[in-house]
Rosetta silent file (secondary structure, phi, psi, omega in degrees, C-alpha in Angstrom):
SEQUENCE: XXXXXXXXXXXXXXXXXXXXXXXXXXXXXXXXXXXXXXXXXXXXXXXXXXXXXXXXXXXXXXXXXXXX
SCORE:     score description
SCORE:     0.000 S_00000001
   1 L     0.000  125.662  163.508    0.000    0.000    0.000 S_00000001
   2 L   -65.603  154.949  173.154    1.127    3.573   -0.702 S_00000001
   3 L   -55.920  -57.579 -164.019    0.978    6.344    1.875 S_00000001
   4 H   -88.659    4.713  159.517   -1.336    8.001    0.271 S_00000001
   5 H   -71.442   -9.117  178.370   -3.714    5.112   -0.467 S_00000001
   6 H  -124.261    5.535  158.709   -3.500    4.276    3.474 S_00000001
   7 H   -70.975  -73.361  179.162   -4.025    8.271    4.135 S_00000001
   8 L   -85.939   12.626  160.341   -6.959    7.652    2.580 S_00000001
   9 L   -97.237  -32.075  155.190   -8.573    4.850    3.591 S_00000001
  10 H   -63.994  -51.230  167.255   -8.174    6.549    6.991 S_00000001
  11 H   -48.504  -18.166 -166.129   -9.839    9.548    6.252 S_00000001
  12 H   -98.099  -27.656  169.635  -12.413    8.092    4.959 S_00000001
  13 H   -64.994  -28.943 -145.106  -12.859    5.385    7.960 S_00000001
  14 H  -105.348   -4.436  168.566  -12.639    8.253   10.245 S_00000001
  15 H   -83.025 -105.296  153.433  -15.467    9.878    8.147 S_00000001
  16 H    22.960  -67.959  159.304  -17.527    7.002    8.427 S_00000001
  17 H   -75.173  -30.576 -173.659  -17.380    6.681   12.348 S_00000001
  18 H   -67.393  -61.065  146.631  -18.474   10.346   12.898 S_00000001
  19 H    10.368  -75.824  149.328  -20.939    9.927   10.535 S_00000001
  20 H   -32.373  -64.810  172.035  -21.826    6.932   12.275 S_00000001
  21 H   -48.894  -70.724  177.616  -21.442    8.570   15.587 S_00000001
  22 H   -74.321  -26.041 -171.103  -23.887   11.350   14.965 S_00000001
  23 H   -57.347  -72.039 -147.608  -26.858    9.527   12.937 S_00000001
  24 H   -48.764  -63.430 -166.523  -26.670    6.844   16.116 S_00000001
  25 H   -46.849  -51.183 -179.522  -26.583    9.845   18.738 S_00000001
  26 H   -68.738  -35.528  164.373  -29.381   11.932   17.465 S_00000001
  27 H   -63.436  -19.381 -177.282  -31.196    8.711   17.257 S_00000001
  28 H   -95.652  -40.959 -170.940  -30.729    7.746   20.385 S_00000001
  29 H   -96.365  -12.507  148.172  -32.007   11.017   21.718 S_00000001
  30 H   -45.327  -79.950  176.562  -34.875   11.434   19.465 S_00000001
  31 H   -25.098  -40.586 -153.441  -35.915    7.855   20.867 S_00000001
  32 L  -102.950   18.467  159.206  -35.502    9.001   24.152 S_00000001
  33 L    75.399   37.326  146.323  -38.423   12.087   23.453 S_00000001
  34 L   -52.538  118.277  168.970  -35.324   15.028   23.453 S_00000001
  35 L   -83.724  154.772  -96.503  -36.603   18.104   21.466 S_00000001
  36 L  -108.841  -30.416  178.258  -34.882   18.787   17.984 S_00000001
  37 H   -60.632  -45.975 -145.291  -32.396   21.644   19.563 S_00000001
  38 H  -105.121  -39.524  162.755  -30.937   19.099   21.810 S_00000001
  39 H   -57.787  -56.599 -164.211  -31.043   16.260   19.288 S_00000001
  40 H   -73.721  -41.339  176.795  -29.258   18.268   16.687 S_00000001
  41 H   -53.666  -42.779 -168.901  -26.786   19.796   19.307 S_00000001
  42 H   -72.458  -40.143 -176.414  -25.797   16.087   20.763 S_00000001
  43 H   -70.669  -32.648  172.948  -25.602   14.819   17.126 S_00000001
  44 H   -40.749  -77.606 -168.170  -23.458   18.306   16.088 S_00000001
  45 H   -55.658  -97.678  175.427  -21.017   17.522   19.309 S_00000001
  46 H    -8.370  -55.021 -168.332  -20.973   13.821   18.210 S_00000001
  47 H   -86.761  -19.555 -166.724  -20.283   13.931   15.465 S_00000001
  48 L   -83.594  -84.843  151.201  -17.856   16.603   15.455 S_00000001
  49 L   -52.494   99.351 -177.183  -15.484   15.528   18.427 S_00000001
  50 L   -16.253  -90.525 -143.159  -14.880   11.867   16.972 S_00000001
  51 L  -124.279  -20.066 -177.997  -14.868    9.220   19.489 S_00000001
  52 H   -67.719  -63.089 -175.722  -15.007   12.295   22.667 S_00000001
  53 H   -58.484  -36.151 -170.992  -18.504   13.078   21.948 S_00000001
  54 H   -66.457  -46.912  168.509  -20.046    9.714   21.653 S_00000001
  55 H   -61.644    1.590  128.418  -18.530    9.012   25.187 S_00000001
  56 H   -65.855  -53.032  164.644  -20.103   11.817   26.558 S_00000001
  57 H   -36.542  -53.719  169.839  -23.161   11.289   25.530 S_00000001
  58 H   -59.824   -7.939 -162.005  -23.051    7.690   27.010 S_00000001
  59 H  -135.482    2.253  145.540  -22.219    8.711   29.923 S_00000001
  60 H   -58.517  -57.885 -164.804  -24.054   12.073   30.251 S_00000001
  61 H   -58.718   -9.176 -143.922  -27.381    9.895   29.173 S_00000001
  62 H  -113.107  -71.672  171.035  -26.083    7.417   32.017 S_00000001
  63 H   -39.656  -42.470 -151.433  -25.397    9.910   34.821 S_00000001
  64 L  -119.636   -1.293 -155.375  -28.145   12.247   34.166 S_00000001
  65 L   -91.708   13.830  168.528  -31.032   10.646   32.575 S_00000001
  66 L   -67.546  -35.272 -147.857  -33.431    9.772   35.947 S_00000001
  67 L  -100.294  -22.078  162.932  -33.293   13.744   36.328 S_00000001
  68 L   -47.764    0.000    0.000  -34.468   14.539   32.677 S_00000001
């Protein structure tokens, strides 16, 4: 493999998980009867901070979500 053929198969995986990352998040918080500012923010942050946002989000939703 060439560099830039293994440059870009990362970029593109790493596309893929945010991608991933936010559809799941906003889905998850839709599901869980969040209105669409708060869906779209948590999916934003997901998706945006890679692999940081979805572990907040688990563990925001995990900590906080009796008091919601």
């Amino acid at each position: 493999m060439t560099r830039s053929v293994l440059a870009n198969f990362v970029y593109v995986s790493m596309l893929i998980f945010m991608i991933f990352s936010a559809v799941w998040v906003m889905a998850d918080s839709r599901r869980r009867g969040r209105p669409w500012g708060e869906t779209l923010a948590w999916g934003l942050f997901a998706g945006w901070f890679i692999g940081l946002g979805l572990i907040v989000y688990i563990y925001w939703n995990r900590k906080f979500s009796d008091r919601l």
